[in-house]
C-alpha positions in Angstrom: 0.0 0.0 0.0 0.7 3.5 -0.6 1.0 5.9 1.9 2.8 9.2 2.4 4.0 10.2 5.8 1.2 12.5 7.5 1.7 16.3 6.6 2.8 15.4 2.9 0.8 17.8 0.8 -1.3 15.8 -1.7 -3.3 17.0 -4.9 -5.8 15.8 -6.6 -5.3 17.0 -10.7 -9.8 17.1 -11.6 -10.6 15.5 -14.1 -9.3 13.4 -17.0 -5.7 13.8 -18.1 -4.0 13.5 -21.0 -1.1 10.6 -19.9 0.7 11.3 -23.2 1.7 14.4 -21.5 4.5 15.7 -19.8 2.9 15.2 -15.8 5.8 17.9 -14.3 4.8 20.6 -17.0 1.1 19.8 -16.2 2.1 20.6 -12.3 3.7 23.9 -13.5 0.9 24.9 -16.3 -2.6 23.5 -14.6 -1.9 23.0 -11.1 0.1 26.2 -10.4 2.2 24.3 -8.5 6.0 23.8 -8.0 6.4 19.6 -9.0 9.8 19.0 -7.3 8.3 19.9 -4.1 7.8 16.9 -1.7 3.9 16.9 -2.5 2.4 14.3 -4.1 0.3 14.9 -7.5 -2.3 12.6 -8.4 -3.8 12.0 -11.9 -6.5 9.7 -13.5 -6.7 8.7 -17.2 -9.6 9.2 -19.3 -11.2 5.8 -18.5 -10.9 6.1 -15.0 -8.7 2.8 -14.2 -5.3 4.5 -14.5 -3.7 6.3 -11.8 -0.3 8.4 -11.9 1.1 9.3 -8.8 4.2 11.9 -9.1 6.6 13.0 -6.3 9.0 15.0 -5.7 12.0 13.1 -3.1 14.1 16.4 -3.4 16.5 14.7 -5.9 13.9 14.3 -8.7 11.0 12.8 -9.4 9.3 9.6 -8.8 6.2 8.5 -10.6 3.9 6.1 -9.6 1.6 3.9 -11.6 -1.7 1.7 -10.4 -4.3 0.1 -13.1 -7.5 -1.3 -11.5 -8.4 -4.6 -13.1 -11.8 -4.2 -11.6 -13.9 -1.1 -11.3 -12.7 2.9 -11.7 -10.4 5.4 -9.3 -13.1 7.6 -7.3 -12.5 11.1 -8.6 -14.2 14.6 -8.1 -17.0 15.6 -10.3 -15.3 19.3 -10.9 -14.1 19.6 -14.6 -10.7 21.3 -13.9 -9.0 22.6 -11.1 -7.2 20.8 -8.0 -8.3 19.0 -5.1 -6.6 18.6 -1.6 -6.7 15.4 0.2 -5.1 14.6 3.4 -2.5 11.5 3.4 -5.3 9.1 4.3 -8.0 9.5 1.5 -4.8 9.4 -0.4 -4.3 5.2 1.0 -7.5 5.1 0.2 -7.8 6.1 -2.8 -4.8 4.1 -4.3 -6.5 1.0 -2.9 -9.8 1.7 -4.8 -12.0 3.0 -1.7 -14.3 5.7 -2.4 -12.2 8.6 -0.4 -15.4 10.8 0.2 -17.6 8.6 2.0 -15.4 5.4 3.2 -17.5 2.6 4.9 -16.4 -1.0 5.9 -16.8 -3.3 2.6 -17.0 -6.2 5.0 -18.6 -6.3 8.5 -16.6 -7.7 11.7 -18.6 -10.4 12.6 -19.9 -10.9 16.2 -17.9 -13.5 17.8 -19.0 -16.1 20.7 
């Protein structure tokens, strides 16, 4: 799993990206953002399966790829723009957990 230690900085790019793309110039040009900061930049493809995952380690960059086999990468609704999530929704996120509303998939049974 995923996860960036808490206080890392993570942004959500909305929504669908061109993966063809330069991700660092998108950071710069979209996001308004510096990409070799040590925050963490999230993009979805088109379809909705494909995340990219870029970081900045402070000696360059680091990119990170997940494809769902099943189902699609929860994403905001919004058009354009950027999102903030905290390191958490991030985990959550990457493991294909709806980050806005998470609930338990399965149930703790009662034991005894």
């Amino acid at each position: 799993m995923f996860g960036p230690p808490p206080g890392t900085r993570v942004y959500l790019a909305c929504g669908a990206t061109d993966m063809r793309k330069g991700l660092a110039a998108q950071v710069q040009n979209v996001l308004a953002q510096d990409p070799y900061s040590e925050a963490v930049f999230c993009f979805r493809g088109r379809r909705g399966d494909l995340l990219k995952i870029l970081v900045g380690d402070g000696q360059g960059l680091v990119l990170v790829a997940k494809r769902l086999e099943r189902g699609r990468f929860v994403w905001p609704q919004a058009a354009s723009g950027v999102v903030s999530l905290t390191p958490a929704m991030l985990s959550m996120l990457v493991e294909g957990i709806d980050w806005r509303m998470p609930a338990w998939t399965a149930r703790p049974e009662v034991v005894g």
